[in-house]
KOLMAR-409077 format. One record per residue: x, y, z of N, C-alpha, C in turn. Coordinates in steps of 0.1 Angstrom, whole numbers, padded with zeros to 4 digits, always signed. Layout:
N
XYZXYZXYZ
...
***
This chain:
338
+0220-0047+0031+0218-0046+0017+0212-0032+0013
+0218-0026+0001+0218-0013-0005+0205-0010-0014
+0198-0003-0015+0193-0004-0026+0201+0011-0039
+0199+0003-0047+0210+0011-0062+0201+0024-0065
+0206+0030-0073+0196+0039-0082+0184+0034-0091
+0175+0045-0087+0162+0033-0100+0167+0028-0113
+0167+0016-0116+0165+0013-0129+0158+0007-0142
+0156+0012-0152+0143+0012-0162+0149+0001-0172
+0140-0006-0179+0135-0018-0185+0129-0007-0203
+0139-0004-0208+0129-0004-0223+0123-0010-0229
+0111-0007-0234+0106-0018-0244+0091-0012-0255
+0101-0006-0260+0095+0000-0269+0076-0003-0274
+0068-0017-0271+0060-0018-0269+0050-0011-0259
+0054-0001-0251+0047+0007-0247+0046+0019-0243
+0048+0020-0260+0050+0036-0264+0032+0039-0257
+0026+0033-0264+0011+0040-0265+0008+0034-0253
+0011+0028-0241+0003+0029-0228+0009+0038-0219
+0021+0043-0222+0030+0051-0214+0023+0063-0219
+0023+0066-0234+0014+0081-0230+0000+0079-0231
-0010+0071-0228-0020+0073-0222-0019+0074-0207
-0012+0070-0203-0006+0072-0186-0007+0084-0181
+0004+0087-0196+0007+0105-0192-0005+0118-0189
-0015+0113-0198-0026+0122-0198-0032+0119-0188
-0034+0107-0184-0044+0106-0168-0036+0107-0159
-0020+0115-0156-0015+0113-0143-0018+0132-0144
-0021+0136-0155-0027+0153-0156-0038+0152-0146
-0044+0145-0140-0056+0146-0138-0056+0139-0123
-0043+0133-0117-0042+0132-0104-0044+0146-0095
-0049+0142-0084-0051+0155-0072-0036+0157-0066
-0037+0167-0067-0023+0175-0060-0029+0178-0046
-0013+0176-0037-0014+0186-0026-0020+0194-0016
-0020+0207-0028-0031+0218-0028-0041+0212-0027
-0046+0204-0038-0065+0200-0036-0067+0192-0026
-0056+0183-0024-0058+0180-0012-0066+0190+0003
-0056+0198+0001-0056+0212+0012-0070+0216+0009
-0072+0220+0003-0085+0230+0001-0094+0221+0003
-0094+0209-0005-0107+0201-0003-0110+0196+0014
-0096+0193+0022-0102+0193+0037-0107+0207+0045
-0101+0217+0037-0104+0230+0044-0120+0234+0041
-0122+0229+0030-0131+0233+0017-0148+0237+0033
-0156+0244+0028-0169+0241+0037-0178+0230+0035
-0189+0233+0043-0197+0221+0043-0202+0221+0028
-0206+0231+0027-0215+0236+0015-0210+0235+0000
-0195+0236+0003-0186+0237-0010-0178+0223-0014
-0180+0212+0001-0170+0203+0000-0178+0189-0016
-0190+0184-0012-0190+0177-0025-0189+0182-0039
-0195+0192-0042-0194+0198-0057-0176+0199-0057
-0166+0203-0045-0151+0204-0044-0144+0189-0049
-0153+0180-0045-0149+0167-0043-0154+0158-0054
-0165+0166-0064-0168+0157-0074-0159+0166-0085
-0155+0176-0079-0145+0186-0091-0131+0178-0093
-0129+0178-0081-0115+0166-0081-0114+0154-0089
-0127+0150-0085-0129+0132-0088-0132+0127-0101
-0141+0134-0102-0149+0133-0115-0153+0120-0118
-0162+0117-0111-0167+0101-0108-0182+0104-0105
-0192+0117-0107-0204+0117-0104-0209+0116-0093
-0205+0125-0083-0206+0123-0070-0221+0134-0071
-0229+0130-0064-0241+0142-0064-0241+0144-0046
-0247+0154-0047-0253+0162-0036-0261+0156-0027
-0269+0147-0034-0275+0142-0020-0274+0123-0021
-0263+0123-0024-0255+0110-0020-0247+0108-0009
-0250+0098-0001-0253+0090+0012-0232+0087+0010
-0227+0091+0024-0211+0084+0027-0215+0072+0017
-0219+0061+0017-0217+0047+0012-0220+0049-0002
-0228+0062-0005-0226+0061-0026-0212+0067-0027
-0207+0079-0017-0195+0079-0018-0181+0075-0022
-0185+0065-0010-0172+0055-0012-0176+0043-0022
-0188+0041-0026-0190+0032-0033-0185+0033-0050
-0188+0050-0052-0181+0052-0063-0163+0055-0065
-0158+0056-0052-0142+0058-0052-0138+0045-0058
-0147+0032-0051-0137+0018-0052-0142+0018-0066
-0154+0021-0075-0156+0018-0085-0146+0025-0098
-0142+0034-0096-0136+0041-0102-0122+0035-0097
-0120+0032-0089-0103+0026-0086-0101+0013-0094
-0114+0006-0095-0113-0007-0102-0113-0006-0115
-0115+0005-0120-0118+0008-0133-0107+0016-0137
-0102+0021-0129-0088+0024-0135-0079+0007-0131
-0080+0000-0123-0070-0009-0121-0069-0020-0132
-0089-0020-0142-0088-0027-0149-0079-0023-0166
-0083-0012-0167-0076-0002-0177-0062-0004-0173
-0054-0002-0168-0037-0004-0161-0033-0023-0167
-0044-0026-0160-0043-0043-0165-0043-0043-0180
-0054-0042-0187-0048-0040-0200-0039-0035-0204
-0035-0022-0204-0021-0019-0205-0010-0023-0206
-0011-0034-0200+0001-0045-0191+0004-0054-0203
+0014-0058-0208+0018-0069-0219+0017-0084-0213
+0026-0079-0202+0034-0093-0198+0026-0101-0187
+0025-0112-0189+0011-0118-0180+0016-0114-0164
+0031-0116-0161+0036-0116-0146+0032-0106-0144
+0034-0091-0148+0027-0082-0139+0013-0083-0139
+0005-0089-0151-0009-0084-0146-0011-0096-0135
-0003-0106-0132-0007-0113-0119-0003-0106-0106
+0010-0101-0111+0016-0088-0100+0007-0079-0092
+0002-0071-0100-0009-0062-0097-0021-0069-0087
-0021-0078-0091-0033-0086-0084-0034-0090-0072
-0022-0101-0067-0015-0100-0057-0018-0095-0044
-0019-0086-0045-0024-0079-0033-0037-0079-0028
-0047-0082-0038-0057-0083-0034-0063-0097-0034
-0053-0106-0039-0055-0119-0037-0052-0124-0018
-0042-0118-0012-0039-0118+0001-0052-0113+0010
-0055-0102+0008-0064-0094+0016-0076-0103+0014
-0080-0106+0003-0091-0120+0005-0087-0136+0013
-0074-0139+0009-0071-0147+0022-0073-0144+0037
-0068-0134+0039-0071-0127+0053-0085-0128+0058
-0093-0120+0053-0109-0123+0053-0116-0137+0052
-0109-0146+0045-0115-0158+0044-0108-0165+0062
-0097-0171+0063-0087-0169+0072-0098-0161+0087
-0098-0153+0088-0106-0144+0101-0120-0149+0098
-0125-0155+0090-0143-0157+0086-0142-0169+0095
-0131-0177+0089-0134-0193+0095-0134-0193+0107
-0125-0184+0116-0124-0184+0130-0136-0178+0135
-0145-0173+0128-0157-0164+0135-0158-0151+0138
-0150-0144+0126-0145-0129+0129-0153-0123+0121
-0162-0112+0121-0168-0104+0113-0163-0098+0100
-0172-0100+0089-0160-0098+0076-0165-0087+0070
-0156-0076+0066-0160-0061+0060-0164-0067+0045
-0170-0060+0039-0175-0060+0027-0161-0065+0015
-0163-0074+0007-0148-0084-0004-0155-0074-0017
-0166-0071-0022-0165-0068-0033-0157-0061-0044
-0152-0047-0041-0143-0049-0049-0128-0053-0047
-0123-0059-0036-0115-0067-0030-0110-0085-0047
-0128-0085-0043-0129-0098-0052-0127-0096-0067
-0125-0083-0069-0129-0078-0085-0116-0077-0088
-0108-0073-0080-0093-0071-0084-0082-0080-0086
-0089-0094-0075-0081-0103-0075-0080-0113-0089
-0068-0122-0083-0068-0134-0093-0079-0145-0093
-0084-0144-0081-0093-0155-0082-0101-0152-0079
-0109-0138-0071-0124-0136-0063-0124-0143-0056
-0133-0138-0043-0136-0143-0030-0144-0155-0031
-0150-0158-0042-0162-0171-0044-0148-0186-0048
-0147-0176-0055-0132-0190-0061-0124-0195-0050
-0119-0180-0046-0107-0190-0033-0114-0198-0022
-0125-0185-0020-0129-0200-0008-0134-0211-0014
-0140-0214-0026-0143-0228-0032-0134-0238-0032
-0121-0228-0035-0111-0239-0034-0102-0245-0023
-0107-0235-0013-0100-0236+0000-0109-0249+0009
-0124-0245+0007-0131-0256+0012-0130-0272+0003
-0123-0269-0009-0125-0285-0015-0113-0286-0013
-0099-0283-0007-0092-0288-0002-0080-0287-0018
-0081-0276-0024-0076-0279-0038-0067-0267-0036
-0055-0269-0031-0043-0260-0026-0035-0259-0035
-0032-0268-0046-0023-0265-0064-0027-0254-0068
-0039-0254-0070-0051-0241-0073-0042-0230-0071
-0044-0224-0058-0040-0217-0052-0025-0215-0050
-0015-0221-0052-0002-0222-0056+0006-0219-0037
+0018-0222-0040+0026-0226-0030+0023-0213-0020
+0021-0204-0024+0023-0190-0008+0011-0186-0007
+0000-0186-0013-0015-0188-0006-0016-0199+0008
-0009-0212-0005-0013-0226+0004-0006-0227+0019
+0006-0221+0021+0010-0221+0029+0009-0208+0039
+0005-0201+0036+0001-0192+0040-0015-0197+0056
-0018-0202+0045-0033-0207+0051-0033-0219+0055
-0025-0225+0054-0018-0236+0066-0016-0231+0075
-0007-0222+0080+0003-0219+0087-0003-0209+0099
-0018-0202+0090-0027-0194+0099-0037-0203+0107
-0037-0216+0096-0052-0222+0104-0047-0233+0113
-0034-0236+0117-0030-0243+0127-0023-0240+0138
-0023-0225+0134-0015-0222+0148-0028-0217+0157
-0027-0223+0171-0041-0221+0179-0042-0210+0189
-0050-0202+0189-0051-0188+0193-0047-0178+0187
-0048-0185+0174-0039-0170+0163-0046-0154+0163
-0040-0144+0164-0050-0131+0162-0049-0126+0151
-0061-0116+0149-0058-0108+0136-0048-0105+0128
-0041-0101+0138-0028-0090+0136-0018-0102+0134
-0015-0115+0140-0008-0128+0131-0010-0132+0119
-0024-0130+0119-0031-0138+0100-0024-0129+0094
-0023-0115+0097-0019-0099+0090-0003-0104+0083
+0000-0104+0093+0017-0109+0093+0022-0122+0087
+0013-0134+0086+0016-0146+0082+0010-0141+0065
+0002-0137+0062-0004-0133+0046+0007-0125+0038
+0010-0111+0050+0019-0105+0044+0032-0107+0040
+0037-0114+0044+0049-0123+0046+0049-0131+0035
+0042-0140+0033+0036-0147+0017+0034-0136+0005
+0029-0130+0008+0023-0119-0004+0039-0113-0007
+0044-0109-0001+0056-0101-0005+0068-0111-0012
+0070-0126-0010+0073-0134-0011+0067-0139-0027
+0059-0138-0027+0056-0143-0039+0056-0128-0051
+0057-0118-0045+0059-0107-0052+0071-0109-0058
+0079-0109-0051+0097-0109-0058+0096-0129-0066
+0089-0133-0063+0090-0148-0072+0082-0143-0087
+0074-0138-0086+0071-0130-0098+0079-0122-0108
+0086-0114-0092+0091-0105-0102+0108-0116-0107
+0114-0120-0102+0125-0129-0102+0117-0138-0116
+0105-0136-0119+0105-0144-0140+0104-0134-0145
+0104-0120-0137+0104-0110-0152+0108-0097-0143
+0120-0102-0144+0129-0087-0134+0127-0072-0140
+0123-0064-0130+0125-0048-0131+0128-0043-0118
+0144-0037-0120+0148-0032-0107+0141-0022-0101
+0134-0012-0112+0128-0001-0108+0114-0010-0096
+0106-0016-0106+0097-0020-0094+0103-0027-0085
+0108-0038-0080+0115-0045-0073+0119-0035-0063
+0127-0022-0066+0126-0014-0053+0120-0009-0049
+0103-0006-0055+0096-0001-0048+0089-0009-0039
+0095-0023-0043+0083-0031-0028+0096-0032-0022
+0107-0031-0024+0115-0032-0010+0112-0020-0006
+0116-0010-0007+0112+0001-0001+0098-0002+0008
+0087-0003+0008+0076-0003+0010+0075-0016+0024
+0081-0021+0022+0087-0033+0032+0097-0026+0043
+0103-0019+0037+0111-0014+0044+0105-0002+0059
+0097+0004+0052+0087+0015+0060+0078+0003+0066
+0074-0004+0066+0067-0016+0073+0075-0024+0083
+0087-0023+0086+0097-0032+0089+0097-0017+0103
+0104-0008+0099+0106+0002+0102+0096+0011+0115
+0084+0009+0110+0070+0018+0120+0067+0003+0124
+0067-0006+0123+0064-0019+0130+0074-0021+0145
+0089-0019+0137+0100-0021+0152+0098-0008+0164
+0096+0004+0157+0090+0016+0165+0082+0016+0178
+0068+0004+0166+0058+0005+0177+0058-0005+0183
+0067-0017+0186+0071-0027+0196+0077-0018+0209
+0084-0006+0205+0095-0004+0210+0087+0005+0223
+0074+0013+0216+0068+0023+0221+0056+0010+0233
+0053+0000+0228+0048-0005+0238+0055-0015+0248
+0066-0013+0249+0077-0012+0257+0081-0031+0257
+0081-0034+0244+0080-0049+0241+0093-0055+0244
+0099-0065+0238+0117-0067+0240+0120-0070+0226
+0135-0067+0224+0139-0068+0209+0135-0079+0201
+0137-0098+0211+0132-0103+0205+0116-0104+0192
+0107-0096+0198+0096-0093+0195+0097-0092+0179
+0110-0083+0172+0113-0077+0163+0112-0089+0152
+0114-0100+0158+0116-0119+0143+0098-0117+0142
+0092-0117+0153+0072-0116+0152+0068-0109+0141
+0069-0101+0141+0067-0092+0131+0075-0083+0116
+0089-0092+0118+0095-0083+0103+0091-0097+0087
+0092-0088+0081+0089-0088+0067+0104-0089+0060
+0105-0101+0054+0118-0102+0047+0120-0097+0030
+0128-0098+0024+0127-0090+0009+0131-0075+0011
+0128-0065+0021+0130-0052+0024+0148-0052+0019
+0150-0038+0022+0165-0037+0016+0173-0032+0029
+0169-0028+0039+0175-0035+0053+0173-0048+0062
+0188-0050+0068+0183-0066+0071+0177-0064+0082
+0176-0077+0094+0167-0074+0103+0180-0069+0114
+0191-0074+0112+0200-0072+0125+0202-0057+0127
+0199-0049+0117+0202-0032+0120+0188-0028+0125
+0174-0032+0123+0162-0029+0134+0170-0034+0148
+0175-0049+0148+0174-0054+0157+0185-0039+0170
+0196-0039+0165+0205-0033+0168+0199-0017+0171
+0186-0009+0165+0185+0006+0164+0174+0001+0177
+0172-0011+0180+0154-0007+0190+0154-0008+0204
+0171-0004+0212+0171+0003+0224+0177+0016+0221
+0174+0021+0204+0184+0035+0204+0167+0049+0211
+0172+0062+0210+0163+0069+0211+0157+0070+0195
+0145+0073+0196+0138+0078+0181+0151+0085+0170
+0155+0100+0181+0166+0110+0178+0175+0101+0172
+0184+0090+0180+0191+0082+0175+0192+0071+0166
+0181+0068+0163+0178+0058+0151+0185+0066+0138
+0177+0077+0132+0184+0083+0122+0199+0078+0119
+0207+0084+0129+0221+0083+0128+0223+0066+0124
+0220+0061+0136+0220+0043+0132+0218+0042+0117
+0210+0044+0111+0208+0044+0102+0209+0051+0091
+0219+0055+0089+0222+0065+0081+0226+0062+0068
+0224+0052+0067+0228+0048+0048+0216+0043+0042
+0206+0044+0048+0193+0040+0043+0183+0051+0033
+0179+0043+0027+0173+0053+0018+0163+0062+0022
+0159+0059+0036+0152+0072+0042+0155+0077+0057
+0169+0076+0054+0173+0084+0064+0170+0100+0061
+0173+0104+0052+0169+0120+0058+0154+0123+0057
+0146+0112+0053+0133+0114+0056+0130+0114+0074
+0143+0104+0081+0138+0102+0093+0143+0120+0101
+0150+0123+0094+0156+0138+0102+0146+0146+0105
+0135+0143+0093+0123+0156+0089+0116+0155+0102
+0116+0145+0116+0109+0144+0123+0114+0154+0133
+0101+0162+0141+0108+0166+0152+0117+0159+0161
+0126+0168+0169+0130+0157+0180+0127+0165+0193
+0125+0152+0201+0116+0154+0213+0102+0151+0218
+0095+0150+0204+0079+0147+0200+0075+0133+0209
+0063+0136+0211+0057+0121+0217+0057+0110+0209
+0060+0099+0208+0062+0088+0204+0051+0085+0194
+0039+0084+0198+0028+0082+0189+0033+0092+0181
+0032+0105+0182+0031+0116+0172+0041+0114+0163
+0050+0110+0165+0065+0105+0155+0061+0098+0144
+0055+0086+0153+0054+0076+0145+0045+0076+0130
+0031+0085+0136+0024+0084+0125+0025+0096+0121
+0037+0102+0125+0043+0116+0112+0050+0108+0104
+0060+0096+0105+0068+0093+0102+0059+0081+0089
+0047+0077+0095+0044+0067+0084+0038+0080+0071
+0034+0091+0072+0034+0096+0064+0045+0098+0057
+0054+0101+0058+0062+0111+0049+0072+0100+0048
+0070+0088+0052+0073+0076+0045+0071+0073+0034
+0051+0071+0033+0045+0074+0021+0051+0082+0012
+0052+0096+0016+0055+0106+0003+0068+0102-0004
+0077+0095+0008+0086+0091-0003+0087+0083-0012
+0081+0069-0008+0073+0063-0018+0069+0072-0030
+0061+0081-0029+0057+0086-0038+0068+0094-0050
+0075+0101-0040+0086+0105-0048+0095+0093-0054
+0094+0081-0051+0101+0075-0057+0097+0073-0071
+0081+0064-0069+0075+0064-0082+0074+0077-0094
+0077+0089-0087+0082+0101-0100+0093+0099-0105
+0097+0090-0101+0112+0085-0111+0110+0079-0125
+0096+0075-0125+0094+0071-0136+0088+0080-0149
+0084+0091-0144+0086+0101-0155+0096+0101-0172
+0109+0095-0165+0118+0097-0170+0119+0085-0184
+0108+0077-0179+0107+0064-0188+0099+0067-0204
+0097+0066-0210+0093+0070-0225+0085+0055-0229
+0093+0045-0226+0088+0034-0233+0091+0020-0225
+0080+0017-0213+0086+0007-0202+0071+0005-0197
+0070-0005-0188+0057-0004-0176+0059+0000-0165
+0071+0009-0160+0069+0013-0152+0060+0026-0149
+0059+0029-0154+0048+0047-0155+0037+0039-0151
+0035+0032-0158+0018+0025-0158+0016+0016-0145
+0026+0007-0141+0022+0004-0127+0028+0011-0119
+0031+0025-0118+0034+0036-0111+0021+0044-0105
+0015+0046-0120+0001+0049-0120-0009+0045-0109
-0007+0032-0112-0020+0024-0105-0018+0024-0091
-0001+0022-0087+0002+0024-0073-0008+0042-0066
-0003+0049-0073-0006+0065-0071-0020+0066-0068
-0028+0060-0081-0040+0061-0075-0051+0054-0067
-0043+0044-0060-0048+0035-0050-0043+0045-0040
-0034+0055-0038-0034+0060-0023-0037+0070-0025
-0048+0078-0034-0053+0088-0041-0067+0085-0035
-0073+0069-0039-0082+0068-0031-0085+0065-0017
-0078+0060-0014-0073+0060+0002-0078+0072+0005
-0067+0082+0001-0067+0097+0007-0083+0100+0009
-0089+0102-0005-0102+0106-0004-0113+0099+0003
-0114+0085+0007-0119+0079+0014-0119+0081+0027
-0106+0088+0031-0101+0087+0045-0107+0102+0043
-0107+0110+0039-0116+0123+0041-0130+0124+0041
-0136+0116+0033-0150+0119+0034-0154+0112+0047
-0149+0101+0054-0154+0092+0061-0148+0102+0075
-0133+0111+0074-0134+0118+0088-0144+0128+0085
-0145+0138+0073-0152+0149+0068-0169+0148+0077
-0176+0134+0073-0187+0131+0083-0187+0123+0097
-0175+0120+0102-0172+0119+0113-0174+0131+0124
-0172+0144+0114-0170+0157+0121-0154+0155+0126
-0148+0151+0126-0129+0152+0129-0126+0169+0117
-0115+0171+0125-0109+0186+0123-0100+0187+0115
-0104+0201+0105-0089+0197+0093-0077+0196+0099
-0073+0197+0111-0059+0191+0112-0060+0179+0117
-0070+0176+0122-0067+0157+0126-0068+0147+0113
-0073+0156+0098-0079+0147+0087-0060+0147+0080
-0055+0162+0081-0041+0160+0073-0027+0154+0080
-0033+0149+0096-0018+0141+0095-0018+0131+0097
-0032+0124+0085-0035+0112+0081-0035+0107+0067
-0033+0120+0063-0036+0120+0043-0021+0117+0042
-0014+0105+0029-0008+0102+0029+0000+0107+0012
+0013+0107+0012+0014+0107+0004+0014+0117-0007
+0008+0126-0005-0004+0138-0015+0007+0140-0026
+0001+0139-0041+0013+0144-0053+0012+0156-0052
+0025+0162-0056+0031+0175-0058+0036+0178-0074
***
């Protein structure tokens, strides 16, 4: 299966969120700032980084006010995007995501697994981390609707499950109930940005079976269905060479993204060149929505952008005090707008 050219949804109801969109996508980090701000010095990097951000970052704030103000400003734009939103499916759409990642956490808690910090995890979601698990321990799975419930079935009975299974059994649901959302209130444009995004998941997942010298079967463990390749062409490219995949795949929407790779390169290094500039096409895709005047795609284009905006900046301050090297921090920054 193909994916088409993007296509837009008019609806003149959002004239006035589409250009408030417009003025805060002026104010996304480019690139460049990316660049300078890892190169930036010691001395120059927060005042560089509160110049960018504009979120109040001071000088003698601690990594954890740091990051504490990224997620807060991410939720605060996520909640502004939500308003924006007319139609109730997307603002559950948006959510979605962070409704899973709190399954996950709840899911690895019960087994005895150390749980990273839900707060603003819980803020974003449909139901917060206090709710699902309330409803998860009183046994009230309607609540929670068919791909949570099963979801968390499926994790808490299979015995010796690991991490990296909950990861796969959640996401598999989450993506699943994405397109059942989107299937009551169709937009091709978004619809292919989560296949795409599945697709690059499907993709660096078969890679790195391949790199730990796994067998094809391996490839049913781990793919993700909904993507806009089927599984039988992974199946078919994962005794090819890296070099050779491309070709295999050459009608895919990121095949000439896969050329941009050296050939020859070590395996690892491919791979996580490759999940980058996967990203950026992602990103380039969502600039498709420029073109929209009066739609929700700009606006949850937006919100995607600046979720890996914060990513980025997170993942720099945390190598930035790590002491890691501007080149070990940029062929990890993903995505960067141009």
């Amino acid at each position: 299966m193909l994916l088409s050219n993007p296509e837009f949804v008019e609806n003149s109801e959002y004239g006035f969120a589409v250009a408030r969109i417009r003025a805060l996508e002026n104010r996304l980090i480019t690139g460049a700032s990316f660049n300078q701000l890892i190169n930036s010095s010691e001395e120059r990097f927060i005042p560089f980084l509160e110049e960018l951000a504009g979120i109040g970052i001071k000088e003698e704030d601690t990594v954890d006010d740091i990051l504490e103000k990224l997620e807060w400003n991410l939720t605060e734009t996520f909640f502004l995007v939500k308003g924006l939103l007319i139609e109730d499916e997307y603002k559950r759409l948006i959510s979605l995501k962070y409704d899973y990642e709190l399954l996950k956490l709840i899911i690895k808690e019960q087994g005895g697994g150390r749980v990273k910090s839900h707060k603003y995890t819980s803020l974003r979601s449909n139901y917060t981390y206090p709710v699902m698990k309330s409803l998860i321990e009183a046994g009230n799975f309607l609540d929670l609707g068919k791909y949570i419930s099963a979801a968390y079935q499926k994790s808490t009975e299979t015995k010796s499950i690991t991490g990296k299974e909950i990861d796969i059994i959640c996401d598999r649901a989450y993506f699943n109930e994405v397109f059942d959302c989107l299937n009551s209130r169709p937009n091709p444009f978004i619809e292919g940005f989560y296949r795409r995004k599945i697709d690059t998941i499907n993709l660096t997942s078969m890679l790195r079976l391949k790199n730990r010298g796994e067998k094809r079967p391996q490839i049913n463990e781990v793919f993700i269905p909904n993507g806009s390749i089927d599984i039988d062409h992974f199946e078919e490219s994962f005794e090819l060479t890296f070099d050779a995949i491309s070709t295999r795949l050459n009608f895919a929407w990121f095949s000439n993204i896969l050329q941009t790779i050296p050939k020859g390169g070590e395996e690892d290094d491919n791979i996580a060149l490759l999940e980058r500039v996967l990203d950026e096409g992602l990103m380039n895709y969502l600039k498709e929505s420029i073109y929209v005047t009066f739609g929700v795609e700009p606006v949850i284009s937006y919100l995607f952008k600046m979720e890996l905006q914060t990513n980025n900046l997170r993942l720099i301050v945390l190598s930035r005090y790590s002491g890691l090297s501007a080149d070990d921090i940029k062929r990890n920054v993903r995505g960067m707008n141009e």
